[in-house]
C-alpha positions in Angstrom: -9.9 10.9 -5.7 -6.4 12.1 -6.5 -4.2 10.0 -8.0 -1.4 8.8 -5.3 1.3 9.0 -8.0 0.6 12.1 -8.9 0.6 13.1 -5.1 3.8 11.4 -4.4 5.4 13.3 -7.9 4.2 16.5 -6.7 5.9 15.9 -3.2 8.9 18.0 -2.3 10.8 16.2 0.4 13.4 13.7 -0.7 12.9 12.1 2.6 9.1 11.3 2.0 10.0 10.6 -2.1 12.3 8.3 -0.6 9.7 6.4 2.2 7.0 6.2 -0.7 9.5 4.4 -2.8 10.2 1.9 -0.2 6.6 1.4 0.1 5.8 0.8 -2.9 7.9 -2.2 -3.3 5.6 -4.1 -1.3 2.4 -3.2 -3.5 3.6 -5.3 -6.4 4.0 -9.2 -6.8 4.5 -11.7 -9.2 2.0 -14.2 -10.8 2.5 -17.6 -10.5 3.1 -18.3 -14.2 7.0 -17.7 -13.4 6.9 -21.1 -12.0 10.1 -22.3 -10.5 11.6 -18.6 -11.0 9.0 -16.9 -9.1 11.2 -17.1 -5.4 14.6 -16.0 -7.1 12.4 -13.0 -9.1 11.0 -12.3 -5.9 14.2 -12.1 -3.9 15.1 -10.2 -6.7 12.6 -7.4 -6.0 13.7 -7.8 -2.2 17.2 -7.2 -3.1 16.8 -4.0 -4.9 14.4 -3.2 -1.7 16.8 -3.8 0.7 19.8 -1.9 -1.2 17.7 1.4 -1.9 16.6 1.1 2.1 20.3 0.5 3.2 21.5 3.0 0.5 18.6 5.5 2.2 20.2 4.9 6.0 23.6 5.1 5.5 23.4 8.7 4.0 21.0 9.4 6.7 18.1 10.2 4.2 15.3 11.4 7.1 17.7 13.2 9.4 20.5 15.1 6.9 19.0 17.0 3.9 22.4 17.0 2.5 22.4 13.1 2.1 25.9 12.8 3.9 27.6 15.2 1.6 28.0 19.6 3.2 29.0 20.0 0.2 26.2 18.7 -2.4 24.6 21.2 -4.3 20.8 22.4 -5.4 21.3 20.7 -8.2 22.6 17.3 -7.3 20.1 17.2 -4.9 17.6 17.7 -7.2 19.1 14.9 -9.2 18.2 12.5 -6.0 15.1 13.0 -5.9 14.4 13.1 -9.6 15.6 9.6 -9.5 13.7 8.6 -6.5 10.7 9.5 -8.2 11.7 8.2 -12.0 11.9 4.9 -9.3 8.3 5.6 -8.1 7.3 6.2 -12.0 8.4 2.9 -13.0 6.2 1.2 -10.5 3.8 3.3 -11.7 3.9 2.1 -15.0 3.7 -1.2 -14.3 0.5 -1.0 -12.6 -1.0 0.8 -15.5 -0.1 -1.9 -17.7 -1.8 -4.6 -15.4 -5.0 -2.7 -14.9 -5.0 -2.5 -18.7 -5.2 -6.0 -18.3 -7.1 -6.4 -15.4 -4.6 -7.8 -13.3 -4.7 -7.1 -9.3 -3.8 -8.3 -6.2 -5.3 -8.2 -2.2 -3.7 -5.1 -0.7 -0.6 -5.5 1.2 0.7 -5.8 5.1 1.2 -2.6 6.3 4.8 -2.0 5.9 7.4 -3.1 8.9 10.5 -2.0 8.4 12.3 1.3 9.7 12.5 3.1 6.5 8.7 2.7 5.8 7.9 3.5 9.5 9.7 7.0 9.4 8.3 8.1 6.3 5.3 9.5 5.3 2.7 6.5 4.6 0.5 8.4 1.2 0.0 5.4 -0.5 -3.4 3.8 -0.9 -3.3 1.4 -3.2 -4.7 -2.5 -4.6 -1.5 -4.1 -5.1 -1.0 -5.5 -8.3 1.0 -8.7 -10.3 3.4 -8.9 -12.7 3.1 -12.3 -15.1 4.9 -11.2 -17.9 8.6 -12.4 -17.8 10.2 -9.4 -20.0 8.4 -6.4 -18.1 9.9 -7.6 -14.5 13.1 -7.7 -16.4 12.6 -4.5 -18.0 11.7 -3.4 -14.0 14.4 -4.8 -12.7 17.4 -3.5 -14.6 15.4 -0.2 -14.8 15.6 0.1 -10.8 19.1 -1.5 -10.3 20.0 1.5 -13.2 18.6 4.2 -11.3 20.3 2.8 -8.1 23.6 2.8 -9.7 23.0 6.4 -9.9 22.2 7.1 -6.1 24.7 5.6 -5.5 27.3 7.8 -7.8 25.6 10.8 -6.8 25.4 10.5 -2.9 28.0 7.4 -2.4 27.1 5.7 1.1 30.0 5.0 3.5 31.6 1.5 2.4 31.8 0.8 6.3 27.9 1.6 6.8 26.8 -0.1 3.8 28.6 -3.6 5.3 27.4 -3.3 8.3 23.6 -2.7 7.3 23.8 -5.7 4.8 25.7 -8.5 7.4 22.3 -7.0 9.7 20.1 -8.2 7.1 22.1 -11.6 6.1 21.7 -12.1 9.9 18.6 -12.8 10.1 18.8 -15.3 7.1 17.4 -18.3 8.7 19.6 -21.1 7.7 21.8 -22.1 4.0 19.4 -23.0 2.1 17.8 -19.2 2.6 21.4 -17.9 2.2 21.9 -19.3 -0.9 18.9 -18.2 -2.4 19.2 -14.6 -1.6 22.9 -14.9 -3.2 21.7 -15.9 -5.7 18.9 -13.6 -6.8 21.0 -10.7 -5.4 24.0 -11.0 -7.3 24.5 -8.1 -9.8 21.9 -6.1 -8.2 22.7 -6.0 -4.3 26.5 -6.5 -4.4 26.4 -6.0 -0.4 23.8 -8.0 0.8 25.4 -10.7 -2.4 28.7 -11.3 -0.2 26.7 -11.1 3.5 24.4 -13.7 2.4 27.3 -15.9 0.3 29.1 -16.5 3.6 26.2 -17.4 5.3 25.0 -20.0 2.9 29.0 -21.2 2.8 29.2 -21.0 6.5 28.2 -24.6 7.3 27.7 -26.1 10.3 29.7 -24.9 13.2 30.0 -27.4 16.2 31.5 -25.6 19.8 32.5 -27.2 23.0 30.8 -30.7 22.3 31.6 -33.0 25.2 30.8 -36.5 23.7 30.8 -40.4 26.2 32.3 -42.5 24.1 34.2 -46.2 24.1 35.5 -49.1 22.5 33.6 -49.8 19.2 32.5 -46.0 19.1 32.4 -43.8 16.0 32.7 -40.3 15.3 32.6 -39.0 11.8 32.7 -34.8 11.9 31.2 -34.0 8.5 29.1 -34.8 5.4 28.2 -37.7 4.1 28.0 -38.0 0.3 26.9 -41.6 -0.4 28.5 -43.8 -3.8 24.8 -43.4 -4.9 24.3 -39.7 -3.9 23.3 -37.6 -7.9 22.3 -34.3 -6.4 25.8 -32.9 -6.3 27.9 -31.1 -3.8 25.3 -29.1 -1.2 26.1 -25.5 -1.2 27.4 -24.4 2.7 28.8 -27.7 3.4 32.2 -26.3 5.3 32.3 -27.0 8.8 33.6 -25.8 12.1 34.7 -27.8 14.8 36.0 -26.3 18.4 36.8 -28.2 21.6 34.9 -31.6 20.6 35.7 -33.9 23.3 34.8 -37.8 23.3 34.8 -40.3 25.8 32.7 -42.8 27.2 30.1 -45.7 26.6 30.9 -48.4 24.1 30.2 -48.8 20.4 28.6 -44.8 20.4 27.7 -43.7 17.3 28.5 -39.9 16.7 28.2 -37.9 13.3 28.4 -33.8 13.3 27.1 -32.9 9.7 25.1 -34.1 7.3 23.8 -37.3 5.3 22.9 -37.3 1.4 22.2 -40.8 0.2 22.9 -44.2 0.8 22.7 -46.2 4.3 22.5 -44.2 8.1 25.9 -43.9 9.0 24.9 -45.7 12.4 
């Protein structure tokens, strides 16, 4: 049986270098070894994912052959697609290196997202785990590198490139998820970094509340930090409050935020 990296190499099409790329992303995972690392070094991975598949739509990679640009030439195209595949190659080696050592994985979901649907699917392969610390490094800068260079060569519309990554950071299912994709994303996914800051800084926002309240009530808009509270300021604690009204029974008890430490504030 042929090799698929060979196949995919020999391939012409940027568009279908470009799909198989995107595809193999989800063929590699980490070993559990990186311990309390292994979610950022995965978001990582999903970053870089995320900002070759945005970079890939906004210059319209399956529909215009000239990447967004008339004007590109044979050669600069060439140059996209030589990086596409030097992407593909460094996957490549990376699963060499863990079949030297015998390292594997169960084979992936099949892929979901657009960019994977519209391509060519070639790939049929065990997926495989990364353990060693200093190869994902090596992977990682590698691929954010060769991104960089996509990027200069074929630049993707500032506009389109926003819009694509506040999609994504939309469906980022609450702060604590925010903040974690900040994190891992910042210096490789610059885009999807600032989308998914402002939703882990967005806090809680609180619209048209209508409360019953008296004599001996309490409202208290906000976080609570007890005296006793150690784990520091929560990231996304900023609130938003709009057309809060209050009126009603006696001594109600109404808090809009959040509680770290020390007695219930009712």
């Amino acid at each position: 049986m042929s090799d698929p990296f060979g196949i995919v190499v020999g391939v012409v099409g940027i568009a279908t270098a470009f799909s198989a790329c995107i595809e193999v992303f989800e063929y590699v995972h980490l070993g559990r070894r990186f311990g309390k690392d292994y979610q950022t070094n995965q978001l990582k991975l999903t970053a870089l994912r995320l900002r070759l598949s945005r970079w890939g739509e906004a210059v319209h990679v399956y529909d215009d052959p000239q990447l967004g640009s008339p004007a590109a030439s044979k050669a600069e195209l060439q140059a996209a697609k030589d990086t596409l595949l030097q992407i593909f190659v460094l996957f490549e080696d990376s699963n060499k290196i863990s079949k030297k050592f015998g390292i594997t994985g169960d084979a992936p979901p099949a892929p979901e997202s657009n960019a994977d649907m519209k391509g060519a699917t070639i790939l049929r392969l065990s997926s495989w785990a990364i353990h060693n610390n200093t190869s994902f490094k090596t992977l990682i800068d590698d691929i954010r590198a060769l991104v960089d260079g996509l990027e200069r060569l074929f630049p993707p519309p500032p506009a389109a490139q926003a819009q694509l990554a506040e999609q994504e950071a939309a469906e980022i299912r609450g702060e604590e998820e925010g903040q974690a994709l900040a994190t891992a994303s910042e210096g490789l996914d610059e885009a999807l970094h600032e989308a998914a800051a402002q939703v882990a800084t967005k806090g809680h926002q609180y619209k048209n509340i209508d409360v019953e309240a008296g004599e001996d009530s309490a409202v208290l808009n906000g976080n609570v930090y007890a005296s006793s509270y150690t784990g520091g300021t929560v990231p996304g604690a900023s609130h938003l409050y709009d057309m809060i009204k209050l009126k009603g029974t006696k001594e109600l008890r109404v808090l809009n935020g959040n509680r770290y430490g020390g007695d219930d504030f009712f």
